[in-house]
C-alpha positions as CSV (number, residue, x, y, z in Angstrom):
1,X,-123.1,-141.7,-11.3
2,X,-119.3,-141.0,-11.9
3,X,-120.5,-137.9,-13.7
4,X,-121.9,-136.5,-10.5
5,X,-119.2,-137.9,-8.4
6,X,-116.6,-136.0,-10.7
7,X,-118.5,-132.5,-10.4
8,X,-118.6,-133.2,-6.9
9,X,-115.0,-133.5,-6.2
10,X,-114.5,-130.4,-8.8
11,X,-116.7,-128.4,-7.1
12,X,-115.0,-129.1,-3.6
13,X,-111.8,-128.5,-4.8
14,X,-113.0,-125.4,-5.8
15,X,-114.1,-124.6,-2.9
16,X,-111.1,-125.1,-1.4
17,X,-109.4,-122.6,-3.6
18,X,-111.9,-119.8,-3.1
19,X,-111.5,-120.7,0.7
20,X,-107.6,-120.2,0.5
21,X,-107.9,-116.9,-1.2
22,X,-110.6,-115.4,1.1
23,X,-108.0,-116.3,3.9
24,X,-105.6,-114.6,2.0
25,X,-107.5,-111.2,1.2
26,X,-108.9,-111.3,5.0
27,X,-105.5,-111.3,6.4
28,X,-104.3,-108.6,4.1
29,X,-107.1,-106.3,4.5
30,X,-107.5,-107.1,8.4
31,X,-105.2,-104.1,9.4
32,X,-106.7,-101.9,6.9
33,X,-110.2,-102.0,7.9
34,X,-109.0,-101.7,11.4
35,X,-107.2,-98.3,10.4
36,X,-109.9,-96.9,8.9
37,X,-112.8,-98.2,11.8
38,X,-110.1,-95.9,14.1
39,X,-110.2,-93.3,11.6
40,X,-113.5,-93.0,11.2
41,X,-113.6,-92.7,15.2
42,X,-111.6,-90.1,14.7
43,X,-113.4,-87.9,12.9
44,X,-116.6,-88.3,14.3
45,X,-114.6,-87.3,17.8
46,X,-113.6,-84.0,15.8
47,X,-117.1,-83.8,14.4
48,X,-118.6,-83.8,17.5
49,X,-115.6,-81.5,19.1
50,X,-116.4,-78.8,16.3
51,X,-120.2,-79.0,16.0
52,X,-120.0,-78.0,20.0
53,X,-117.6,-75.4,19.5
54,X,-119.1,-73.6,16.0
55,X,-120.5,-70.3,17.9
56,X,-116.9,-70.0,19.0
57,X,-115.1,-67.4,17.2
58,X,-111.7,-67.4,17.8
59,X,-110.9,-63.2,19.3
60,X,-107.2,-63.4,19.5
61,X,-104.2,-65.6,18.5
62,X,-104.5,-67.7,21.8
63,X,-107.9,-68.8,20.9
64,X,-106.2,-70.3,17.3
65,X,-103.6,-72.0,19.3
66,X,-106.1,-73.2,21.4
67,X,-108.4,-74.5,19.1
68,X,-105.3,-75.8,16.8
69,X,-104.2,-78.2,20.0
70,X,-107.6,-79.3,20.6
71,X,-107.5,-80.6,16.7
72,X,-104.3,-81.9,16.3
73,X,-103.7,-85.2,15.4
């Protein structure tokens, strides 16, 4: 029975540990999965802005400045 006992106390310890690092790696990659969720916004939003505006050729310099405002970040 101390066998078990001793595996048991092992394996929570373990536990534990694993718990403490997941923490750890959760806090660090927090902000980085939040930068890319916006990102990914993003560029569906441009995505969407250029699929609309694809049979638009632009004629004349205006229409590139246009268009270059409407895509810049």
């Amino acid at each position: 029975m101390q066998h078990v006992d001793d595996a048991w106390a092992q394996l929570e310890s373990s536990l534990d540990s694993g718990e403490k690092q997941l923490t750890c790696l959760q806090t660090l990659l927090l902000p980085s999965l939040q930068a890319a969720s916006k990102l990914e916004a993003w560029m569906d939003g441009i995505t969407q802005t250029v699929n609309a505006d694809s049979s638009l050729q632009p004629k004349s310099a205006d229409d590139v400045e246009q268009l270059h405002k409407k895509f810049k970040v």
